[in-house]
C-alpha positions as CSV (number, residue, x, y, z in Angstrom):
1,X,-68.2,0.0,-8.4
2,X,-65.5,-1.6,-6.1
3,X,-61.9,-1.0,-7.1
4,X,-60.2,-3.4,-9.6
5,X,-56.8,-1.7,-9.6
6,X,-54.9,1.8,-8.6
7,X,-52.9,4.1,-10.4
8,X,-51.1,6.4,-8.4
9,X,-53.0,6.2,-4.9
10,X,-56.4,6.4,-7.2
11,X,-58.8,3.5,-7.2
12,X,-60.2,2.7,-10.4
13,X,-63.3,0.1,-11.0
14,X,-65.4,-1.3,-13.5
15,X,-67.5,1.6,-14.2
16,X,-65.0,3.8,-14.3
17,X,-63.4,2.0,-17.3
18,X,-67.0,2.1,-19.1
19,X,-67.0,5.8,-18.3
20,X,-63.9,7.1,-19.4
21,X,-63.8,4.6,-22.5
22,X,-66.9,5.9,-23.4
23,X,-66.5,9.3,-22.9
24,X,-63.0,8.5,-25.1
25,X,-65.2,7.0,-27.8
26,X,-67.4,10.0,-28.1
27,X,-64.4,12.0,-28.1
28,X,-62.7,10.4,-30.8
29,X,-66.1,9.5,-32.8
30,X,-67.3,13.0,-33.0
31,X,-64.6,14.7,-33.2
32,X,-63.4,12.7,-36.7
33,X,-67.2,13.2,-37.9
34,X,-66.7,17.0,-37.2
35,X,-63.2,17.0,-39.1
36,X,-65.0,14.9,-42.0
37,X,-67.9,17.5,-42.5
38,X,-65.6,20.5,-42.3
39,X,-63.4,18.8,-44.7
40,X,-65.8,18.4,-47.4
41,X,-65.6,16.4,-50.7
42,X,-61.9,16.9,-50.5
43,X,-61.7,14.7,-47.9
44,X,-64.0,12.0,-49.1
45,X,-62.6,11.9,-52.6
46,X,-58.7,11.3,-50.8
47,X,-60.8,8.4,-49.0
48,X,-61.6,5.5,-50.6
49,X,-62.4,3.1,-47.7
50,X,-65.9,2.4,-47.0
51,X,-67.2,1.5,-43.7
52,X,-68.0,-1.9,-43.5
53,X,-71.7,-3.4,-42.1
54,X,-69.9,-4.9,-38.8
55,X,-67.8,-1.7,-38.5
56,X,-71.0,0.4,-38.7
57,X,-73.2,-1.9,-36.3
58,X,-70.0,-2.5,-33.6
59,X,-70.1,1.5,-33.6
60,X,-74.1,1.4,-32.7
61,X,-73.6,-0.4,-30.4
62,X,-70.8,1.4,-28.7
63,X,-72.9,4.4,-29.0
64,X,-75.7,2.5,-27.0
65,X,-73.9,1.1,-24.4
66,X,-72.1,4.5,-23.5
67,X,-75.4,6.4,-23.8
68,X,-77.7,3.7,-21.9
69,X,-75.2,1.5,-19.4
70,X,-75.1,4.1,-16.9
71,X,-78.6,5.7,-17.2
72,X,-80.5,2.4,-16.7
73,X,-78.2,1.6,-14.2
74,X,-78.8,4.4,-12.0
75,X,-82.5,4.1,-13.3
76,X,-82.9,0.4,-12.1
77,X,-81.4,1.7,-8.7
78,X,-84.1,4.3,-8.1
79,X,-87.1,2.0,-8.7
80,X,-88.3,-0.6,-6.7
81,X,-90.6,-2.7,-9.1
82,X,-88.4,-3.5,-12.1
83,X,-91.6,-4.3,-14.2
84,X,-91.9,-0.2,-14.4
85,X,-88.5,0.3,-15.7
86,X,-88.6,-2.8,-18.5
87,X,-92.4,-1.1,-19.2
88,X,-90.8,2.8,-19.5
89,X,-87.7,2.0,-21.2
90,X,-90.1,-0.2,-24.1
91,X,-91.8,3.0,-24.3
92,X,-89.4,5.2,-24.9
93,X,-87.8,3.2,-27.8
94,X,-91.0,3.1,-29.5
95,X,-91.2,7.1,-29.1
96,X,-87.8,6.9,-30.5
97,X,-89.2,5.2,-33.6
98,X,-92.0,7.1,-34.1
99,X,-90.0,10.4,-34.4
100,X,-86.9,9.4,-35.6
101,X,-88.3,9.9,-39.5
102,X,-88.9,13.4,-38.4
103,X,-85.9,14.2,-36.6
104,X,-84.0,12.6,-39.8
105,X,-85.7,14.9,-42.2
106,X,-85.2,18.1,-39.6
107,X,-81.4,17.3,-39.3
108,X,-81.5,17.6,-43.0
109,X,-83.0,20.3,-44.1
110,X,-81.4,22.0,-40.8
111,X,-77.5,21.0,-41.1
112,X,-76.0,23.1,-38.3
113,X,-78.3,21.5,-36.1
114,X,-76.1,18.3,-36.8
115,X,-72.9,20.3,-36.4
116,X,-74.4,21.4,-32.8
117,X,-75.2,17.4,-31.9
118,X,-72.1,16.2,-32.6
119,X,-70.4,19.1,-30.6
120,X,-73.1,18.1,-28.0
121,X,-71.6,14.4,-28.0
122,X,-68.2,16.1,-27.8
123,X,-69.1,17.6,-24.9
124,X,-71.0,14.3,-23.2
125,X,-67.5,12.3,-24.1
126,X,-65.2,14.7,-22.5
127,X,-68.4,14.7,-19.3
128,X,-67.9,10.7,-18.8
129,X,-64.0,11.0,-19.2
130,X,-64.1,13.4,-16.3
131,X,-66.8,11.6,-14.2
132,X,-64.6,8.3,-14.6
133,X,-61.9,10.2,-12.6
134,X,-64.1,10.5,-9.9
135,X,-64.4,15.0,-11.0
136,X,-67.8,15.9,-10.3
137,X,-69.8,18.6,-13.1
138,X,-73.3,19.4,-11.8
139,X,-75.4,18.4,-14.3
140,X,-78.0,21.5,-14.5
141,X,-74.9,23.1,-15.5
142,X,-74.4,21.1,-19.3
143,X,-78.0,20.9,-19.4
144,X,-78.4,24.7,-19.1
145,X,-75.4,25.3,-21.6
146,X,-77.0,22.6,-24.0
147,X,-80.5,24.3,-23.8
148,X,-79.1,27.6,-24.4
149,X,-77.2,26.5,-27.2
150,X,-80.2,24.7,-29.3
151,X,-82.7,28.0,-28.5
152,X,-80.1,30.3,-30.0
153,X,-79.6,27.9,-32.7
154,X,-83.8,27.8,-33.7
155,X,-83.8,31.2,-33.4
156,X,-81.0,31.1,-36.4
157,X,-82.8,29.2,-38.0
158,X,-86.0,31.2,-37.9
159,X,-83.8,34.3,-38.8
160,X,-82.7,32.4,-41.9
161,X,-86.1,31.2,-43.3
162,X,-87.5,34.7,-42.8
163,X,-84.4,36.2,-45.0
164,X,-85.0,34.1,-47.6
165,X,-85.9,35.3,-50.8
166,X,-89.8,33.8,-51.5
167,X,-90.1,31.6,-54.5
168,X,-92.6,32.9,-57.3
């Protein structure tokens, strides 16, 4: 957190860099994944270059770090007995891999729910670019606008399974 260089009169440190390229990298990543699913087949027939394993696994990674750096970081801070926080966060992955089958197969039978994640992550990037310039958003705030936005978006999808036709 201590300043590593200024630009214009405004300190910048270490954890600002992580934040705004992060937030950049969410930016840029889900933004190109929303242009690539509103392009269609169109756009995958004009590209013929396939992501490669190391390209794929450096973007995990990226992905991790941006999403987990900061939380643990402020998580480790509020505990005093780092034993709980290694024992939570072990946990919580293992959660993670229990459901993540089931939140696979949901995203796919349910694709607007993927279109509303990435704009989610759109809205997380442009959140750490902001927070690395030292701009405030109350949190309660996104959270609210996120919540809102996945209960109107089950209620479409209820809407749509009740309108469709049954099979015989």
């Amino acid at each position: 957190v201590e300043p590593l260089f200024s630009v214009f009169s405004h300190p910048v440190s270490g954890r600002d860099l992580i934040l705004m390229g992060g937030g950049l990298f969410l930016i840029v990543k889900s933004t190109l994944e929303i242009h690539e699913k509103l392009e269609g087949e169109e756009h995958e027939k004009s590209s013929n270059a396939a992501p490669g394993f190391w390209n794929i696994i450096v973007q995990i990674v990226l992905l991790d770090l941006v999403f987990s750096l900061d939380s643990v970081i402020t998580a480790v801070g509020l505990v005093s007995h780092i034993e709980i926080m290694i024992v939570a966060i072990v946990i919580s992955m293992i959660i993670m891999i229990m459901f993540a089958g089931k939140v696979s197969d949901f995203i796919h039978k349910h694709p607007t729910i993927k279109m509303l994640a990435l704009s989610f992550l759109l809205m997380i990037g442009l959140l750490l670019l902001v927070e690395g310039f030292h701009v405030a958003v109350p949190k309660g705030y996104v959270y609210f606008a996120m919540l809102f936005s996945f209960a109107v978006e089950m209620l479409n999808i209820r809407m749509r399974n009740k309108n469709k036709p049954v099979k015989e």
